[in-house]
C-alpha positions as CSV (number, residue, x, y, z in Angstrom):
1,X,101.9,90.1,104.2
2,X,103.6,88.3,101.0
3,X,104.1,89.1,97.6
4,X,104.9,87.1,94.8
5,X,107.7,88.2,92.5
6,X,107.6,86.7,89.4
7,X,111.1,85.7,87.4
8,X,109.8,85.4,83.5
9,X,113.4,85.4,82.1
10,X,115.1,82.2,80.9
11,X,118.1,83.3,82.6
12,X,117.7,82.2,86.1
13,X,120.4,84.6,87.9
14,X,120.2,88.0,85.0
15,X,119.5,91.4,85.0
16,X,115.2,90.3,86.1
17,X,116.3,88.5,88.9
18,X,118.9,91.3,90.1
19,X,115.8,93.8,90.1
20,X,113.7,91.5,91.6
21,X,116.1,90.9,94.6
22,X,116.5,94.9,95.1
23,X,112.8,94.6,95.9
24,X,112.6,92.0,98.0
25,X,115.4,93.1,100.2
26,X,113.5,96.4,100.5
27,X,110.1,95.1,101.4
28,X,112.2,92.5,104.0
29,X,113.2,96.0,105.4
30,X,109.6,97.2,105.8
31,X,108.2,93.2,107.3
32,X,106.7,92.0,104.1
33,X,107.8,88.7,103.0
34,X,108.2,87.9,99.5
35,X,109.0,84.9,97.1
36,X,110.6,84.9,93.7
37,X,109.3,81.9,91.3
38,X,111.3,81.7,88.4
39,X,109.3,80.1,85.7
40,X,112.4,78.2,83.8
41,X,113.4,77.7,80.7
42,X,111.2,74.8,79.0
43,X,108.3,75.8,76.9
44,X,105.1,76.9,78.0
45,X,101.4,76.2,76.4
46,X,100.0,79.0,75.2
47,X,96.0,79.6,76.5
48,X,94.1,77.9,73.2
49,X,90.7,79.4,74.4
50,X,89.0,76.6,75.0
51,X,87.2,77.8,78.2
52,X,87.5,74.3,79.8
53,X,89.2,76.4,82.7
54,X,85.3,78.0,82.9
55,X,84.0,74.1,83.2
56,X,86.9,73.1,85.7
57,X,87.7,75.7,87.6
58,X,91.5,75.2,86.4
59,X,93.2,75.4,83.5
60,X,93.1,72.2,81.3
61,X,96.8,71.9,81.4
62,X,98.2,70.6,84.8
63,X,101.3,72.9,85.0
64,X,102.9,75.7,87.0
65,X,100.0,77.8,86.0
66,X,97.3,75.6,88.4
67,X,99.8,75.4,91.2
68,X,100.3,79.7,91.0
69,X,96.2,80.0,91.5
70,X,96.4,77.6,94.2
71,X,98.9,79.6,95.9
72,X,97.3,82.7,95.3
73,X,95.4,83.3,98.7
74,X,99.0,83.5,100.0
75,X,99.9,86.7,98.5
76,X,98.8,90.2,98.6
77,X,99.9,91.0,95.5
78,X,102.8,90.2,92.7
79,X,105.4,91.9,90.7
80,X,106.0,90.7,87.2
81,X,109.7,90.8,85.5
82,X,110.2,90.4,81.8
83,X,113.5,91.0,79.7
84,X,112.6,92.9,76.4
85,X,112.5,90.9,73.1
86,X,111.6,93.1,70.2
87,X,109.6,95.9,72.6
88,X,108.0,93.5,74.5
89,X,107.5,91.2,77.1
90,X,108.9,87.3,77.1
91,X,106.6,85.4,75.2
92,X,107.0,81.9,78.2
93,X,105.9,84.8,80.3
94,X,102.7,86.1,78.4
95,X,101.2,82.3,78.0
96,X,101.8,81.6,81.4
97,X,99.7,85.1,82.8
98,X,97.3,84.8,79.8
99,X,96.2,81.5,81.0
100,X,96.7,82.2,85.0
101,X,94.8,85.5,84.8
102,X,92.0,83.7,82.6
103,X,92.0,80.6,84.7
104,X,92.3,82.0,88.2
105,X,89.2,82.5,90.2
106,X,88.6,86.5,90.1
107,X,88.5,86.5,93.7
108,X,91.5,85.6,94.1
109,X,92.9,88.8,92.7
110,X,90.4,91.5,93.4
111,X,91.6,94.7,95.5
112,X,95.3,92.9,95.7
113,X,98.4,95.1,94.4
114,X,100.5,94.7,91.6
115,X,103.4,95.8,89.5
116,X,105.8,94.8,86.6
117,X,109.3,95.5,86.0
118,X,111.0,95.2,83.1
119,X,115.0,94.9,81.6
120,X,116.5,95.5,78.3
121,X,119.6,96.7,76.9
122,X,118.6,99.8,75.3
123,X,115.3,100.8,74.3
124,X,111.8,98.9,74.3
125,X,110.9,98.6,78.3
126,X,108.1,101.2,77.8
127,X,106.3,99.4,75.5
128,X,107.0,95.8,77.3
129,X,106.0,97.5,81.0
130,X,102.7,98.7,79.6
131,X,101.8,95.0,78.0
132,X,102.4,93.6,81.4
133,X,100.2,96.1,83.4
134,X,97.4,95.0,81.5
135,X,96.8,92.2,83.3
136,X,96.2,94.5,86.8
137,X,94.1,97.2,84.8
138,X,91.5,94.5,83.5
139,X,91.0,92.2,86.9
140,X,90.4,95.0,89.7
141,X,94.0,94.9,91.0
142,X,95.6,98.4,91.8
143,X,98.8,98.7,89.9
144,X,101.6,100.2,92.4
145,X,103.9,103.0,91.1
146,X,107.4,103.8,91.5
147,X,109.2,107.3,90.9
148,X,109.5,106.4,86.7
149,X,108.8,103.1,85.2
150,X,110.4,100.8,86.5
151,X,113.3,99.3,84.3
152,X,116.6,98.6,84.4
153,X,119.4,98.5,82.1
154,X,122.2,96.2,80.8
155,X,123.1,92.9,79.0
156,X,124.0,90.8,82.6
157,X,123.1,91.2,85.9
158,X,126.7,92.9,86.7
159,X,125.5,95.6,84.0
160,X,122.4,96.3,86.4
161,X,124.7,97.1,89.2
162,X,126.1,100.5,87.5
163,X,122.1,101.5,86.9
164,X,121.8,103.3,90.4
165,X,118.8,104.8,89.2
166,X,116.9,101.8,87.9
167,X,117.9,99.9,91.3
168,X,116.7,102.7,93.1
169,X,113.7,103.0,91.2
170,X,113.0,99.1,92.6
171,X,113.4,100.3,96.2
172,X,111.0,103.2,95.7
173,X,109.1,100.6,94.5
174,X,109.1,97.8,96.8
175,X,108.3,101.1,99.8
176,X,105.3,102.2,98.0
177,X,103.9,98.8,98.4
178,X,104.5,98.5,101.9
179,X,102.7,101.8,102.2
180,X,100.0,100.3,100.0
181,X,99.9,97.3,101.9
182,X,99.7,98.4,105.5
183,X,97.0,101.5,104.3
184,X,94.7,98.2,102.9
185,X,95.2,97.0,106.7
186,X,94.6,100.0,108.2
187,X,91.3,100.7,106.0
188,X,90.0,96.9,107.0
189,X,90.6,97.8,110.7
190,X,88.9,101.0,110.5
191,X,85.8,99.6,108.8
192,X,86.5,101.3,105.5
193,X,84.8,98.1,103.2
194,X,85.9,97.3,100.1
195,X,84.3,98.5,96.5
196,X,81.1,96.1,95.6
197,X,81.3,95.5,92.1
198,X,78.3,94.6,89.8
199,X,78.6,91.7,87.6
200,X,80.4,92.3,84.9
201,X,78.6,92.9,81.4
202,X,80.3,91.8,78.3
203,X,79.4,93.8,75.1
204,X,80.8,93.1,72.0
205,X,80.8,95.1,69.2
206,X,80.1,93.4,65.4
């Protein structure tokens, strides 16, 4: 089992990626592997709703996005981390899902966990940690809870140190996936299927 955290700050080694590690040193504890992918600092294309993803099977643009869906069969789920900017989520982070989660065959996510985890200084993680669970709400993925939302505080990742109950929060976190996890196993090996869907019907409203 494998789970793919992902880093959406610009800042490499900050307060995302100091959550990120409480949670994968917890799920190391219960045997689940994880990987964090940092997703830099250069810019990153926005989806332009062109569909060509719908033609190609990929997204038109050949970047980190395509190589993420390749990888996907790999993992059993992912976290997302975003600093707060203005009461929401990195903007490098949102073109990079809103073109993965468009682009990515639906199979590829259906029935597996995920979870976001936010950072800010001071106020704004609600709104940013509810932008990010969007993309697990509208895709058939089962969004993983902790014991409050999970966020940390501080300007560095030294700041996030003195937040014993945000790091805390991350290991609740990280054990309620295991759970999640081996319960998914468990059901498969006791012949418990998995949900059949029907095909989705788009309505729009004019």
């Amino acid at each position: 089992m494998k789970i793919l955290l992902i880093n959406g700050s610009p800042n490499e080694e900050g307060c995302i990626n100091r959550a990120l590690e409480e949670v994968s040193a917890e799920l190391e504890k219960n045997n689940i592997e994880s990987e964090i992918l940092w997703l830099g600092k250069s810019p990153m294309q926005d989806c332009i709703a062109c569909f060509g993803c719908k033609v190609h099977g990929k997204c038109v643009y050949d970047d980190l996005v395509n190589e993420t869906a390749e990888r996907f069969d790999e993992f059993d789920g992912m976290i997302i981390g975003s600093p707060v900017y203005f009461g929401g989520a990195n903007g490098r982070l949102t073109s990079f899902l809103d073109r993965l989660f468009f682009s990515i065959d639906p199979s590829k996510v259906l029935g597996k966990l995920g979870a976001s985890v936010v950072s800010c200084r001071r106020g704004g993680a609600s709104g940013a940690f509810e932008r990010l669970n969007q993309y697990f709400l509208m895709t058939n993925m089962h969004v993983v809870s902790s014991q409050y939302w999970n966020q940390v505080h501080g300007g560095t990742a030294e700041d996030v140190e003195k937040d014993l109950e945000g790091l805390q929060t991350m290991r609740t976190l990280a054990k309620n996936f295991a759970y999640l996890l081996n319960s998914q196993n468990a059901a498969e090996e006791s012949g418990i299927e998995k949900p059949e869907y029907e095909e989705i019907t788009f309505t729009n409203f004019i």
